[in-house]
MMTF fields as JSON, N, C-alpha, C and O atoms, coordinates in Angstrom:
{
  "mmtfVersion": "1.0.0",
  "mmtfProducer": "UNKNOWN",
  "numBonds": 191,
  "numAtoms": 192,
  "numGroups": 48,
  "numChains": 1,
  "numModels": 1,
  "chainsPerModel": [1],
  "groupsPerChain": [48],
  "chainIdList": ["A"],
  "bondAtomList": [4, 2, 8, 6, 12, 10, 16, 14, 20, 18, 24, 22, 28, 26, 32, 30, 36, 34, 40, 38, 44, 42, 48, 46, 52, 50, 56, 54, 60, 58, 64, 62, 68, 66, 72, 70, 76, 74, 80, 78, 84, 82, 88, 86, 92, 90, 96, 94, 100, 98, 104, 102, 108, 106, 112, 110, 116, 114, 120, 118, 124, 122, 128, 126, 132, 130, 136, 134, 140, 138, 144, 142, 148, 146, 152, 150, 156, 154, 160, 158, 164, 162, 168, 166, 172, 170, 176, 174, 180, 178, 184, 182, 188, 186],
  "bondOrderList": [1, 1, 1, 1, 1, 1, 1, 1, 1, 1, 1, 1, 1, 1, 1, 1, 1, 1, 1, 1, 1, 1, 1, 1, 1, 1, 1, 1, 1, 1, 1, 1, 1, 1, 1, 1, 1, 1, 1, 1, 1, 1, 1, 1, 1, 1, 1],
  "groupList": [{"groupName": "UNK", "atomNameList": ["N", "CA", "C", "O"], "elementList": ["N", "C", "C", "O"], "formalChargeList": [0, 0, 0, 0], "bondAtomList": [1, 0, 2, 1, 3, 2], "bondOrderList": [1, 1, 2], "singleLetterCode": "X", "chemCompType": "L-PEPTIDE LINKING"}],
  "groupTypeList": [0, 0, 0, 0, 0, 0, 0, 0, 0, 0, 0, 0, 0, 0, 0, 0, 0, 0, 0, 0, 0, 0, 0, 0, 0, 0, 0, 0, 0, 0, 0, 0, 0, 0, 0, 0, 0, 0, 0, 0, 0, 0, 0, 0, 0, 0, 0, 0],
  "groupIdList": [1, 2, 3, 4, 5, 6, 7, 8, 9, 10, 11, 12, 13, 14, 15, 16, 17, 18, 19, 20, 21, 22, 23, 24, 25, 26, 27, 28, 29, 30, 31, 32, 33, 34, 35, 36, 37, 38, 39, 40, 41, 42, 43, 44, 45, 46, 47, 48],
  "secStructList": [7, 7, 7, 7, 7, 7, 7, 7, 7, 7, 7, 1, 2, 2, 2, 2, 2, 2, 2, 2, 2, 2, 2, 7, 1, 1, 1, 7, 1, 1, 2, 2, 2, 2, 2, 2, 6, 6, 4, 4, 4, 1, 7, 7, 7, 7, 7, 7],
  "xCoordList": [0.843, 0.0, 0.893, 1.916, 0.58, 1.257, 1.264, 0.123, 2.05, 1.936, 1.05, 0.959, 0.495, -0.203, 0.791, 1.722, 0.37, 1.345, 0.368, -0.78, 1.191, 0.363, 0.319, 1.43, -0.916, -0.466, -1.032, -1.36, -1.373, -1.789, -0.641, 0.164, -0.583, 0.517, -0.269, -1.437, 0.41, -0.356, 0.609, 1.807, -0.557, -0.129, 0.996, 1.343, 1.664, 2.742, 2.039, 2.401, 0.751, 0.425, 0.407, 0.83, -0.203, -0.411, 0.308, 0.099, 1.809, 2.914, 3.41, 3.725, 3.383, 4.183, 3.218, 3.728, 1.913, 0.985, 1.653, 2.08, 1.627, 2.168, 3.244, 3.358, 4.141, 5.643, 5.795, 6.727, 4.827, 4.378, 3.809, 4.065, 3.157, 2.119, 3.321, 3.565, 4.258, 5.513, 6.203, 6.571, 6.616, 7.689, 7.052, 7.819, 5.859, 4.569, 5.092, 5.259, 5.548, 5.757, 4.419, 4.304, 3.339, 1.73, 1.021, 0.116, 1.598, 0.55, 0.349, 1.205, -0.86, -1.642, -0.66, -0.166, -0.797, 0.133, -0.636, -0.016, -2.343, -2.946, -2.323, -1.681, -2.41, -2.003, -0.918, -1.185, 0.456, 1.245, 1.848, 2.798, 0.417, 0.417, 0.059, 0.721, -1.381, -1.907, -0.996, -1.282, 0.09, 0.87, 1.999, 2.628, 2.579, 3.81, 3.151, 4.055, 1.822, 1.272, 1.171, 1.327, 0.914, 0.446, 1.883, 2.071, 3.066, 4.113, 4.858, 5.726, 4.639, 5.331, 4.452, 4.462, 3.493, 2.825, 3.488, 3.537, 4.4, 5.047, 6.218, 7.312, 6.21, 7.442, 8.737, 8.871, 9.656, 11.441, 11.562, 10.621, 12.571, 13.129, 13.943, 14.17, 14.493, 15.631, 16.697, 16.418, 17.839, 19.266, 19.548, 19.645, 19.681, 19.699, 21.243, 21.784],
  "yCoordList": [-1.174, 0.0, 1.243, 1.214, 2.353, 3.35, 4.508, 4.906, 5.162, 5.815, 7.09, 7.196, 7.927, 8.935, 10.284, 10.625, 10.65, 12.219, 13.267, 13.563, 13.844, 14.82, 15.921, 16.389, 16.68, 18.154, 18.991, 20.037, 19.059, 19.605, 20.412, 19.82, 22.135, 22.891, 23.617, 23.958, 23.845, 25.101, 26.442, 26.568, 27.425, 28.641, 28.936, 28.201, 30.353, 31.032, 31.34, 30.606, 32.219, 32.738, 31.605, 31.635, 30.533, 29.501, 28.927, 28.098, 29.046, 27.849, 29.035, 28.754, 30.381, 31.264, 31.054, 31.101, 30.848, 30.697, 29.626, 29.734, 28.246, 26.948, 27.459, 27.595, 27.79, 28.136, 28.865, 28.71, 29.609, 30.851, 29.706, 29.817, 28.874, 27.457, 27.323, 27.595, 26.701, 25.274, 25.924, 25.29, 27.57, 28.137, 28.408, 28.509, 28.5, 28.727, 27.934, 26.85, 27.92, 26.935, 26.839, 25.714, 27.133, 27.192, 26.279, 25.496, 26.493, 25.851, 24.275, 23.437, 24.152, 22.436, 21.134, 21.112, 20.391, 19.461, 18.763, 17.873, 19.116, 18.676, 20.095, 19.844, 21.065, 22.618, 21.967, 21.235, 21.938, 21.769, 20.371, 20.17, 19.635, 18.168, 18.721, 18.496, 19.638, 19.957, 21.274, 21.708, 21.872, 22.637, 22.023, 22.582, 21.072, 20.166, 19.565, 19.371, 19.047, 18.226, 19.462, 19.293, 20.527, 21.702, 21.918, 21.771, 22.393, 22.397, 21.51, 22.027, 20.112, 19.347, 18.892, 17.71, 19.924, 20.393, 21.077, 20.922, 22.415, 23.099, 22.829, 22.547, 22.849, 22.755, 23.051, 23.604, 22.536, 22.476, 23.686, 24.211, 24.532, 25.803, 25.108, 23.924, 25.72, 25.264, 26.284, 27.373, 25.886, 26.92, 27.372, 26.867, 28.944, 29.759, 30.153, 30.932],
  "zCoordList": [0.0, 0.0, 0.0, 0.683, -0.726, -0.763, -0.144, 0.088, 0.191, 2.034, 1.159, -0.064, 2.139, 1.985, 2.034, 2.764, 1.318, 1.247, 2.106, 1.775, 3.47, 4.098, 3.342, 3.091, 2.745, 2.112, 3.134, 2.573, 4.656, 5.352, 6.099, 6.817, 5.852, 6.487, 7.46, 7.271, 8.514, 9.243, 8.958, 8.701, 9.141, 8.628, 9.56, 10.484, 9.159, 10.006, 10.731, 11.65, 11.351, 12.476, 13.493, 14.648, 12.794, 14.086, 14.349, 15.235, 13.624, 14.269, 15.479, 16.636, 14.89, 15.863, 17.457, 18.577, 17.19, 18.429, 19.314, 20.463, 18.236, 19.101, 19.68, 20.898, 18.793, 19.628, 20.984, 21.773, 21.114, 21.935, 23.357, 24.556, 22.795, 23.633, 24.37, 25.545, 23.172, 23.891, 24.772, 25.761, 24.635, 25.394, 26.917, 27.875, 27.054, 28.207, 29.023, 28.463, 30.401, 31.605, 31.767, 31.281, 32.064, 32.465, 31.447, 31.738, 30.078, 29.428, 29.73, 30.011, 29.606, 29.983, 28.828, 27.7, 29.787, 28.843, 27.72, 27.137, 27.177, 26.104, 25.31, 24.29, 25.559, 24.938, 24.514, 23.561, 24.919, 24.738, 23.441, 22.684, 23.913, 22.681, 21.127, 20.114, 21.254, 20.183, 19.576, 18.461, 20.351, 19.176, 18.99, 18.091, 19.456, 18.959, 17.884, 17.072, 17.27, 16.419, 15.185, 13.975, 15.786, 14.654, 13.873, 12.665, 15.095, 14.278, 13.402, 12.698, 13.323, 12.815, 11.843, 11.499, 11.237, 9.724, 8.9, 7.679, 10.009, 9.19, 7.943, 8.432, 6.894, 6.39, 7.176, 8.268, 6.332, 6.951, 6.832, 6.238, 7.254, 6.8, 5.961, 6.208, 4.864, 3.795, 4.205, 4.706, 3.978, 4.512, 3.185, 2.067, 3.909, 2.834, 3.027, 2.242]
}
């Protein structure tokens, strides 16, 4: 069977949100699940 290609990205505002989540000592550890999952939608950075 042939693997599925994710084309699902999350936008820049909302990875900067997650990031904003992950760096939070307070935030809830489901908070903290659902923006580690959001960010690892984002594309790679490529080195410029």
């Amino acid at each position: 069977m042939a693997k599925k290609s994710n084309s699902e990205v999350t936008s820049k505002k909302a990875a900067s949100a997650a990031g904003r989540v992950l760096s939070n000592p307070k935030a809830s550890k489901d908070a903290k699940s659902a923006a580690g999952s959001a960010l690892t939608q984002r594309p790679s950075r490529g080195k410029k």
